[in-house]
C-alpha positions in Angstrom: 8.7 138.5 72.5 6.5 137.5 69.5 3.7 139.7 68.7 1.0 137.2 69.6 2.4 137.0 72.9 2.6 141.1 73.1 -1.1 141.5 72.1 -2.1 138.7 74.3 -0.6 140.8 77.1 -2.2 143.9 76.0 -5.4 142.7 76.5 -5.4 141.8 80.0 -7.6 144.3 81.6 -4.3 145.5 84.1 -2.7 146.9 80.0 -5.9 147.3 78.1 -6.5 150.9 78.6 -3.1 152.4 78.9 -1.5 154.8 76.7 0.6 153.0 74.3 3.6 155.0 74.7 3.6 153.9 78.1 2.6 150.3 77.3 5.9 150.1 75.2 8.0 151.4 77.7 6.8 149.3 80.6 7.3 145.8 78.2 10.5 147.4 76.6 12.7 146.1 79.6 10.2 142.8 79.6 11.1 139.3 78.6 9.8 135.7 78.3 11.1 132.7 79.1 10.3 128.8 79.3 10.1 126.9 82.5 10.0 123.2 83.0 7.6 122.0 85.1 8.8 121.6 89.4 11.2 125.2 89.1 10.4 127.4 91.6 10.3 130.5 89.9 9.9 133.0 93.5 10.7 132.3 96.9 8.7 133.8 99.7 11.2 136.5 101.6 13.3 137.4 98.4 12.6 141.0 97.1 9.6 141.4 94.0 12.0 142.1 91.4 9.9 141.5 88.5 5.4 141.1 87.8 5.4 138.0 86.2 2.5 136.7 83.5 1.5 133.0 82.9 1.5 133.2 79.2 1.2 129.3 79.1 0.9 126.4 82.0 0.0 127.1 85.5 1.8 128.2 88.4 1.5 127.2 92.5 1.7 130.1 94.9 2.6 128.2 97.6 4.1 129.4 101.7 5.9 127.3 104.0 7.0 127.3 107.7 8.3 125.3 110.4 8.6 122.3 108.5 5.1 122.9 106.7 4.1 123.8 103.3 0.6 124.8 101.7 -0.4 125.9 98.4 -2.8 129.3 98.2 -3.7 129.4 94.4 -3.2 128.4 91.5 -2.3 130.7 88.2 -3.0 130.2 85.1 -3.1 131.8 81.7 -3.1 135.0 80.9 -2.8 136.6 84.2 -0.1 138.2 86.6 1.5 137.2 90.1 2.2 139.2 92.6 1.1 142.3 91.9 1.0 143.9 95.3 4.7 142.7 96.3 5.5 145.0 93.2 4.0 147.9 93.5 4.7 148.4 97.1 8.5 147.5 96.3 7.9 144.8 99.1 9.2 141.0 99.8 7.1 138.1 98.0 5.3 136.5 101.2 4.5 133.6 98.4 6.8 131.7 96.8 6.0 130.0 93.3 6.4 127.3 91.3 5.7 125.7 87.7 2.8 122.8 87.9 3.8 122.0 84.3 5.9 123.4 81.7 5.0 127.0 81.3 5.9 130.5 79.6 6.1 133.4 81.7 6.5 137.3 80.9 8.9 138.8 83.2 8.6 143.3 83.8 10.8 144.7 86.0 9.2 146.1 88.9 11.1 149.0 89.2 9.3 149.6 85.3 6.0 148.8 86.6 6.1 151.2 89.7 7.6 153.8 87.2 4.4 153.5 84.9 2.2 153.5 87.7 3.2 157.2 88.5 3.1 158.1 84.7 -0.4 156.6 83.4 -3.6 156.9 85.5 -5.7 154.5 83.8 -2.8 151.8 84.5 -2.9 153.0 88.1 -6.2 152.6 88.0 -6.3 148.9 86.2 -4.1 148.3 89.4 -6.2 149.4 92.2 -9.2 147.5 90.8 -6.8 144.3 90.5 -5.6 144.6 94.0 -9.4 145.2 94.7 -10.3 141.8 93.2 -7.7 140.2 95.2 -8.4 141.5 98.5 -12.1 140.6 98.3 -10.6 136.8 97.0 -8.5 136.6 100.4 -11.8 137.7 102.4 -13.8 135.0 100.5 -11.2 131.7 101.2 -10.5 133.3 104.7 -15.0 133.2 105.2 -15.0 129.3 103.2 -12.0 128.8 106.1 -13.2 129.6 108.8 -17.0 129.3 108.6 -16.9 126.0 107.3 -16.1 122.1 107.9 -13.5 120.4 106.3 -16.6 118.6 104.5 -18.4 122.1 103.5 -15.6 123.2 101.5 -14.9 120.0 99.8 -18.5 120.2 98.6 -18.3 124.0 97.6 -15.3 123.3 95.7 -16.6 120.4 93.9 -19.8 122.1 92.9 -17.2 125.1 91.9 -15.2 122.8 89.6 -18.3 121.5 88.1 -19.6 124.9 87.0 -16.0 125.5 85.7 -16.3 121.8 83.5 -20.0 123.7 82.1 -22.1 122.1 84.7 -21.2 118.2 84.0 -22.5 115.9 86.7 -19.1 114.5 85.8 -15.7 115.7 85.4 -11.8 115.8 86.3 -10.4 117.4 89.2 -7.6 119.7 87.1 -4.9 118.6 89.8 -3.9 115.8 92.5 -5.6 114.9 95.8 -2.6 115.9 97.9 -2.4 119.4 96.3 -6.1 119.7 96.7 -6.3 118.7 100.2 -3.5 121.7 100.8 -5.8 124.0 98.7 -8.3 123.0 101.1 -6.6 123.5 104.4 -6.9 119.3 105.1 -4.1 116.7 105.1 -4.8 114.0 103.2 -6.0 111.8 105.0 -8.8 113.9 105.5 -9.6 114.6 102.4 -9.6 110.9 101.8 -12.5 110.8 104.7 -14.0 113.6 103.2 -14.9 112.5 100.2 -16.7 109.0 101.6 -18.6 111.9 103.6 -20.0 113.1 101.0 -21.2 109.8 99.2 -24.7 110.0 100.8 -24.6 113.0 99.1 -24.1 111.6 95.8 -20.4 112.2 95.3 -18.5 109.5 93.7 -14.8 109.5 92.9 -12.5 106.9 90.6 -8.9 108.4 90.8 -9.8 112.6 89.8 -12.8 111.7 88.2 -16.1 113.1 89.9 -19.4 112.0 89.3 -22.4 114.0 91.1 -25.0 112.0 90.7 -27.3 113.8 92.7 -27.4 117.8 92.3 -29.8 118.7 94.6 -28.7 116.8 97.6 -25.3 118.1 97.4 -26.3 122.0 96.9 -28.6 121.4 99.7 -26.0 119.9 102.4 -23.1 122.7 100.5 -25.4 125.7 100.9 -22.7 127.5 98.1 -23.1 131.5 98.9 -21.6 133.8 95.8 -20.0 135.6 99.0 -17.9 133.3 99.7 -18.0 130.7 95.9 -17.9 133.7 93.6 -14.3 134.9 93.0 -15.5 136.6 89.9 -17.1 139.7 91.9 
């Protein structure tokens, strides 16, 4: 692994404070590879044998049943996937996937639990991780269930534009049919979706989105940083 690539990985707040003993034991059975893009890189049901890390490109967590499939987040660099499969030595209940060509860290899990044990601040690093995702669940589990197909799309719209530095226009960063499984919508509802929010001010030429008026849209989206901030 180039050094770069080691620091980079040292910094994330899960390695930051552990010993560095135990850092180099924990990344000595480590290795990167590349990954073009469409490999699926987990499978939902198979056992977590290693914590990956996006080190470049983005990944799809993605689940499927009965015929179905629906994409649950999107990972991108530098960060881990699936932590809590690891530590509790338990199946993946995502699979995932590359978007685009991408670089990933692979630790052995058996390495990871074995660190956990040895190095409280790392066991600590990973009970506030697994904190951060729990409360991310409860908060697209609330934008679910407590609102319309039409209230999320607005939400995530007004999300993306903070993301593009508050833009009144900018690109959606993946395709309509991948967003309208992000969303919880078939297409074809997403396609309605966004003519329902036109009187709103939302217009859209292919992923470019253009909010041409801010206030009417925040004031039919009502965003909430319970449910719109995944940062807390």
């Amino acid at each position: 692994m180039p050094d770069s690539e080691y620091r980079d990985i040292r910094k994330l707040d899960l390695f930051a404070q552990m010993a560095d003993d135990n850092f180099t034991s924990l990344m000595r059975g480590a290795y990167v590879q590349n990954f073009p893009a469409q490999i699926e890189l987990i499978t939902e049901g198979e056992p977590s044998d290693f914590l990956h890390i996006v080190i470049s490109g983005s990944v799809d967590l993605f689940s499927a049943w009965n015929g179905r499939d629906t994409s649950m987040a999107t990972v991108r660099p530098i960060s881990t996937f699936i932590l809590a499969a690891t530590i509790k030595d338990a199946p993946y209940l995502m699979s995932a996937r590359t978007l685009e060509k991408s670089r990933i860290a692979l630790i052995p899990s058996q390495d990871v639990r074995a660190i956990f044990d040895a190095d409280s601040n790392f066991a600590r690093a990973i009970v506030t991780e697994l904190a951060q995702c729990y409360r991310s669940v409860i908060k697209a589990q609330k934008d679910l269930k407590l609102r319309t197909s039409l209230e999320r799309l607005a939400n995530y719209l007004l999300r993306q534009q903070r993301h593009a530095g508050g833009r009144a226009a900018f690109e959606l960063n993946f395709e309509k049919r991948r967003l309208a499984s992000v969303l919880g919508m078939t297409p074809e509802n997403l396609s309605r979706a966004f003519k329902g929010l036109q009187p709103y001010g939302v217009t859209v030429t292919g992923t470019r989105i253009s909010i041409d008026n801010q206030a009417d849209l925040e004031r039919f989206a009502k965003p909430n940083p319970l449910i719109d901030d995944f940062s807390t």
